[in-house]
C-alpha positions in Angstrom: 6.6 13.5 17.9 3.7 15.7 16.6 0.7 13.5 15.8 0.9 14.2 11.6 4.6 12.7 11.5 3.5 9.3 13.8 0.6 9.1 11.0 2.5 9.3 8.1 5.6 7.0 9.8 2.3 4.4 10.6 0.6 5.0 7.1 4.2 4.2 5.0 5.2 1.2 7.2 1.9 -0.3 7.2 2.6 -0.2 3.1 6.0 -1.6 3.4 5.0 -4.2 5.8 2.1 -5.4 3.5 4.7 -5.3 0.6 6.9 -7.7 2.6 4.0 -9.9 3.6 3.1 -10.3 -0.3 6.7 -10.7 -1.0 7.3 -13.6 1.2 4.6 -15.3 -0.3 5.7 -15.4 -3.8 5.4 -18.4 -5.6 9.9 -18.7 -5.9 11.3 -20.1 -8.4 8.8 -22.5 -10.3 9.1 -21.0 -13.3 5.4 -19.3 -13.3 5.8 -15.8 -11.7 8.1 -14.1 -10.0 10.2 -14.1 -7.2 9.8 -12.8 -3.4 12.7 -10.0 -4.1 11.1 -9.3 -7.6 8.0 -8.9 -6.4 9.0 -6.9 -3.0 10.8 -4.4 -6.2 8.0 -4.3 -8.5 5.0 -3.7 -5.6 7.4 -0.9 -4.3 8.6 0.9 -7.8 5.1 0.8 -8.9 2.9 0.6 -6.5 4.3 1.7 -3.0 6.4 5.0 -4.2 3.6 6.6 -6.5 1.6 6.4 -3.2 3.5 8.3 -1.7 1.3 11.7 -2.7 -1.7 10.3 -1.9 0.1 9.5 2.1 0.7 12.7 2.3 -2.5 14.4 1.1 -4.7 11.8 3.6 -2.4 13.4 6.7 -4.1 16.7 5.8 -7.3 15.2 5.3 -7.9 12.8 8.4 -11.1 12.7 8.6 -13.1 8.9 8.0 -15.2 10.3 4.6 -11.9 11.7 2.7 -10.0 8.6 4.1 -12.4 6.3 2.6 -12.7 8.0 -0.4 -8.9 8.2 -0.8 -8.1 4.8 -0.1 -11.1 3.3 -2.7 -10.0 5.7 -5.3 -6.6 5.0 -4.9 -7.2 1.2 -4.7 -9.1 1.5 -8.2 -6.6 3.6 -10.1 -4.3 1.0 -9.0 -6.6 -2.2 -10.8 -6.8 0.4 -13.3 -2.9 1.2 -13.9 -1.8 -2.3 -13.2 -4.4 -3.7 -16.1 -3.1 -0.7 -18.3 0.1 0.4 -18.0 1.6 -2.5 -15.9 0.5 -5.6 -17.6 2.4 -5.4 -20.5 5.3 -4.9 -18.3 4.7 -7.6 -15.5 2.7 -9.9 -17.6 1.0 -12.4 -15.0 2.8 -10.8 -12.3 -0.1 -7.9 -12.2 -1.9 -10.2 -9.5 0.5 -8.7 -7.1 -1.2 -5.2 -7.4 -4.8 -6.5 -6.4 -3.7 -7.3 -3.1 -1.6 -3.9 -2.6 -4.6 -2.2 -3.8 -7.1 -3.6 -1.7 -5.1 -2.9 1.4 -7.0 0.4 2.8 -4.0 2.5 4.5 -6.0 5.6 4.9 -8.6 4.4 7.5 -6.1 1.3 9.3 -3.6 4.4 9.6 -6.3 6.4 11.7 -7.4 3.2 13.9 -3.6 2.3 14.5 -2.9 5.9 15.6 -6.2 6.3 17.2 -4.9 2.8 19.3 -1.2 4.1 19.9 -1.5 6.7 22.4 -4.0 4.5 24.6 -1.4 1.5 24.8 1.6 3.9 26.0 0.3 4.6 29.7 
């Protein structure tokens, strides 16, 4: 498997995985919030698909300056849409998108596939 596709396959799990992570944690049903399932659909409709593009501009730009920049612009136009666009829509639920946001999937990408190769011998 060429190095760019074990990247991208690392950098869109990693999201996923996170997703699930905040999922399970969801509040249930008490009444305030949302669900883990509506939650797991909202982070990914809203917040895991449209970063997509940005996945697979950081595999052509793998070095640590453009991963960092990526991720923190990323992370704010993310605070930015969820307090614009999304709150209307989610209402209180727009908590969700802080922790999706701050989640830096450029750079833990690179150290995760960085570490890979040196655990397979």
């Amino acid at each position: 498997m060429k190095r760019e596709h074990l990247w991208l396959i690392v950098h869109l799990a990693l999201g996923l995985a996170w997703i699930v992570l905040l999922a399970s944690r969801a509040p249930g049903d008490s009444g305030i919030g949302a669900t883990g399932p509506q939650v797991f659909v909202m982070l990914v409709a809203a917040g895991w698909l449209p970063s997509l593009a940005l996945a697979f501009w950081q595999v052509k730009h793998r070095r640590w300056r453009s991963l960092i920049v990526s991720d923190l612009l990323a992370a704010a136009l993310v605070v930015l849409v969820a307090f614009s666009l999304y709150l209307p829509l989610f209402f209180f639920n727009v908590a969700w998108f802080l922790p999706l946001a701050l989640l830096p999937r450029g750079v833990l990408s690179e150290l995760l596939v960085r570490w890979l190769p040196s655990r397979r011998t």
